[in-house]
C-alpha positions as CSV (number, residue, x, y, z in Angstrom):
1,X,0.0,0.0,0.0
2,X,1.2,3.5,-0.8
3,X,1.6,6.3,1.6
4,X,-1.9,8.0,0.6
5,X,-3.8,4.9,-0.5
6,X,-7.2,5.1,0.9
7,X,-8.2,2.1,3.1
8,X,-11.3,-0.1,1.9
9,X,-12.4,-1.7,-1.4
10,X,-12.0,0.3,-4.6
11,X,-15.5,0.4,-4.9
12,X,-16.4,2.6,-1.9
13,X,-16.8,6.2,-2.8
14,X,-14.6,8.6,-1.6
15,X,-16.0,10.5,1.9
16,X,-14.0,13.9,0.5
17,X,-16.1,14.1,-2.4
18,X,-19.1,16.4,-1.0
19,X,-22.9,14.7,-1.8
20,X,-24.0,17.7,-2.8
21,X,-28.1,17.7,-4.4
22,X,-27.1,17.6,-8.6
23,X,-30.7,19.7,-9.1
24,X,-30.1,22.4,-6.7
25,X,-26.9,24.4,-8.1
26,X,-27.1,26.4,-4.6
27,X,-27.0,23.4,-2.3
28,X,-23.0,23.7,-1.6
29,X,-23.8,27.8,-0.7
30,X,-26.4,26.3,1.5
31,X,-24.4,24.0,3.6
32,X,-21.8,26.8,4.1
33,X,-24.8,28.7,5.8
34,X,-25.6,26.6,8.3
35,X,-24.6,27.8,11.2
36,X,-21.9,26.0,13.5
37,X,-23.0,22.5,15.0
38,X,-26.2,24.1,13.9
39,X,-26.9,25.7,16.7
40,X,-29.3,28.5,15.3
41,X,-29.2,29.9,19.0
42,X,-26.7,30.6,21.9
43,X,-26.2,33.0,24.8
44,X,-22.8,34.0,26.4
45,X,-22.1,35.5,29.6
46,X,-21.0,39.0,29.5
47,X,-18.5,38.8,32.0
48,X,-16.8,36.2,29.9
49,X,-15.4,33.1,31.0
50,X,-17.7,30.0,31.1
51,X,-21.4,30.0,31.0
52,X,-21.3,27.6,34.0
53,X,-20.4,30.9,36.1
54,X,-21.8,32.9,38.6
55,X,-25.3,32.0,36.7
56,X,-26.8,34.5,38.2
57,X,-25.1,37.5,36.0
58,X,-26.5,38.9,32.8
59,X,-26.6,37.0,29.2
60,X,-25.9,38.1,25.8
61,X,-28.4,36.3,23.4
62,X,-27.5,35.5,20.0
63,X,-29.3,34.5,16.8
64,X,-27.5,33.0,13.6
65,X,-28.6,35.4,10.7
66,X,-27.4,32.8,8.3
67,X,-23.6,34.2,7.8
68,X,-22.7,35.0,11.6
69,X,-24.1,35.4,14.9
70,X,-25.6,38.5,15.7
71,X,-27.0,40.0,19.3
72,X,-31.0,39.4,19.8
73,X,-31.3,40.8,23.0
74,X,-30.2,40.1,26.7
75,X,-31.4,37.7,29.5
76,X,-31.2,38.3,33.6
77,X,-29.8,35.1,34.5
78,X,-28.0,31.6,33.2
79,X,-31.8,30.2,33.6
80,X,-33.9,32.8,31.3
81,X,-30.8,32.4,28.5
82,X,-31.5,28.5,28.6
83,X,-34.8,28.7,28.3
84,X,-34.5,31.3,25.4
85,X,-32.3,28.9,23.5
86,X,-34.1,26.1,24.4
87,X,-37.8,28.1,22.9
88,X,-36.9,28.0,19.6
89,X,-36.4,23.8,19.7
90,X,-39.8,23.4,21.2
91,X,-41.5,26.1,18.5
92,X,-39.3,24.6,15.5
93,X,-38.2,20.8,15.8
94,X,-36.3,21.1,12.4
95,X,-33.9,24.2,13.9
């Protein structure tokens, strides 16, 4: 075996070769604009750190607009920013 043979029979497809849709011309744009992990919504704590700490300090919340994350409003506490992220999971299965 050579040094970058790929392992398996010679009839497997390749996994680099992306399974993009051949009828939609815009599926690899698509893909790129899902967001990270796709998680379409986070909060972070605005005292930095980890958002295990002091939960009782103020939350950024933030939405993904399709290119980046951008700030949707604030939350009192570690519990209110859960349950904001957690809304949009019970409201929308597929996000």
């Amino acid at each position: 075996m050579g040094k970058h043979s790929r392992p398996g029979p010679p009839n497997q497809p390749s996994r680099a070769i992306s399974r993009a849709d051949p009828d939609n011309p815009l599926a690899p744009y698509a893909k790129r604009r899902r967001p990270p992990l796709d998680i379409h919504r986070r909060h972070r704590p605005l005292h930095g750190g980890g958002g295990h700490l002091r939960p009782d300090d103020p939350r950024a919340l933030e939405e993904w607009s399709g290119l980046s994350y951008e700030p949707a409003g604030m939350a009192r506490n570690l519990v209110e920013a859960q349950w904001w992220v957690d809304e949009v999971m019970i409201s929308d299965p597929r996000a």
